[in-house]
C-alpha positions as CSV (number, residue, x, y, z in Angstrom):
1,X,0.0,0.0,0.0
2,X,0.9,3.8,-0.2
3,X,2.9,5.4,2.6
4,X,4.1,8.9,3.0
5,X,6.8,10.1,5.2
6,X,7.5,13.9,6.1
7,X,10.6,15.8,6.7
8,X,12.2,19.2,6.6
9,X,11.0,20.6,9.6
10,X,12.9,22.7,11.9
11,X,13.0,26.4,13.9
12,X,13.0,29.7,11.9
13,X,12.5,33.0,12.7
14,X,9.8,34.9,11.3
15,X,10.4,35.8,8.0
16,X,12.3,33.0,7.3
17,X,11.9,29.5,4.8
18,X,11.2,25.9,5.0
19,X,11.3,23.0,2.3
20,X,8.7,20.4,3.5
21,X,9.2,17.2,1.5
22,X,6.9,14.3,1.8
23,X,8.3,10.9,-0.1
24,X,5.5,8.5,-1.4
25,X,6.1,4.7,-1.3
26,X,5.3,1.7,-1.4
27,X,2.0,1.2,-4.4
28,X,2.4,3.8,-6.9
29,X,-1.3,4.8,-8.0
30,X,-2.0,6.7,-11.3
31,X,-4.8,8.6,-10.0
32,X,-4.1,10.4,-5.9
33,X,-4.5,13.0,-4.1
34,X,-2.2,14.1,-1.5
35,X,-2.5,16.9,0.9
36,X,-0.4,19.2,3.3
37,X,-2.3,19.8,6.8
38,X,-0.9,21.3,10.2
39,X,-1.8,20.8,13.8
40,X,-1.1,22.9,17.3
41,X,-1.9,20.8,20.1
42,X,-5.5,21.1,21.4
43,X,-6.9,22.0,17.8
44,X,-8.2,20.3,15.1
45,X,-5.8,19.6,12.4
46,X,-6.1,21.7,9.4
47,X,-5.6,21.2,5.9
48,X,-3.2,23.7,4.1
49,X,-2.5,22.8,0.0
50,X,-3.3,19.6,-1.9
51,X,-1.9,18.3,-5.0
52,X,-3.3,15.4,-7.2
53,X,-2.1,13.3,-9.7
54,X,-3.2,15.7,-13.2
55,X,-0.7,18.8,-11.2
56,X,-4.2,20.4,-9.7
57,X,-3.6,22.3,-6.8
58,X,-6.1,24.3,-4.0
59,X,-5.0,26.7,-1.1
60,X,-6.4,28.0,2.0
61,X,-6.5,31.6,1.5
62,X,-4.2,31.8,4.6
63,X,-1.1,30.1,2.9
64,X,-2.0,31.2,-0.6
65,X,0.8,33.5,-1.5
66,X,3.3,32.2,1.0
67,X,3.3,28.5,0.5
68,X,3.4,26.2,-2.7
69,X,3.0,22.8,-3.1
70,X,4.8,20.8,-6.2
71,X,5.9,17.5,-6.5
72,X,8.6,15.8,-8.6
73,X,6.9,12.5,-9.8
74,X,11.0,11.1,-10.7
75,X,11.9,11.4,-6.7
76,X,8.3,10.1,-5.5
77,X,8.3,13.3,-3.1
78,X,5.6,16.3,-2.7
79,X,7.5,19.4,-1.4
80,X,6.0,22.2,0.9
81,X,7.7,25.3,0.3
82,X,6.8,28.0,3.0
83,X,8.2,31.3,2.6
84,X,7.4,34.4,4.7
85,X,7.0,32.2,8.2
86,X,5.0,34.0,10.5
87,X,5.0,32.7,14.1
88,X,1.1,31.4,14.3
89,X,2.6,28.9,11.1
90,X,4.2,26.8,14.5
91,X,2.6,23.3,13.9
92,X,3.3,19.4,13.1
93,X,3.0,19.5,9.7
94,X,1.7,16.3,8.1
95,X,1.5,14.7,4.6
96,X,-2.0,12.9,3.9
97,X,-2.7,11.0,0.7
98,X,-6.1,9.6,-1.0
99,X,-5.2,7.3,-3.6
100,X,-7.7,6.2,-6.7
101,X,-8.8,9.9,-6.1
102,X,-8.3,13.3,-7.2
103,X,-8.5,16.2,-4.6
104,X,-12.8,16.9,-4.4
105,X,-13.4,20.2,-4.0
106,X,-15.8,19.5,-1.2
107,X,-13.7,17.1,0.9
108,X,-9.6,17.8,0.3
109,X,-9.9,19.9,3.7
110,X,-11.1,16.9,5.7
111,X,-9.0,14.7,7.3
112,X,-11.5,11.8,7.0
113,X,-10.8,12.2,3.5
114,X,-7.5,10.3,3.7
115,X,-6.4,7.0,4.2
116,X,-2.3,7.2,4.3
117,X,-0.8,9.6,6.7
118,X,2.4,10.7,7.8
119,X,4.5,10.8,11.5
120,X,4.9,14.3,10.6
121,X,7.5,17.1,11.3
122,X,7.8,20.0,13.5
123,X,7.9,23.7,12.4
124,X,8.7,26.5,15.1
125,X,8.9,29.7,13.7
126,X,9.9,32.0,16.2
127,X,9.5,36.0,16.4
């Protein structure tokens, strides 16, 4: 079956960059949908950018601007780059992926929506 597996996480100060890469194994699928999403303890996690299989993407209007997913289908790995960290972007950061589906307008923001997830990685951004 799939699995995804995060890294690139780390402490920056506001202002500052990160490279979030996700690596997908395991089954290869031509059809997915795989999704960025962050978490602060005591919150529900949210869902950030998602990427499927045709090169669609979607934003929260929060990130748009700041953050941009890609993915380089000869490396298996999604990437998360986040530029212009603000200190409320302080999070575990996971990967999430659907396969035999693209990214649904109505449900790539819930978490319900995907079956393969990630140990995910830490972001501090400090101020």
């Amino acid at each position: 079956q799939m699995q995804v597996a995060e890294s690139g996480g780390g402490s920056v100060q506001a202002g500052g960059s990160l490279r979030l890469s996700c690596v997908v194994s395991g089954d290869s699928y031509r059809i997915y949908c795989i999704s960025w999403f962050r978490q602060v303890p005591g919150k529900e996690r949210e869902g950030l950018a998602s990427i499927d299989s045709d090169g669609g993407t979607r934003y929260i209007d929060s990130v748009k601007g700041r953050f941009t997913i890609s993915q380089d289908n000869s490396k298996n790995t999604l990437y998360l780059e986040m530029n212009s960290l603000k200190p409320e972007d302080t999070a575990m950061y996971y990967c999430a992926a659907r396969p035999n589906s693209y990214c649904m307008s109505r449900h790539w923001l819930a978490d319900w929506f995907y079956s393969r997830w990630g140990q995910g990685t830490q972001v501090t951004v400090s101020s």
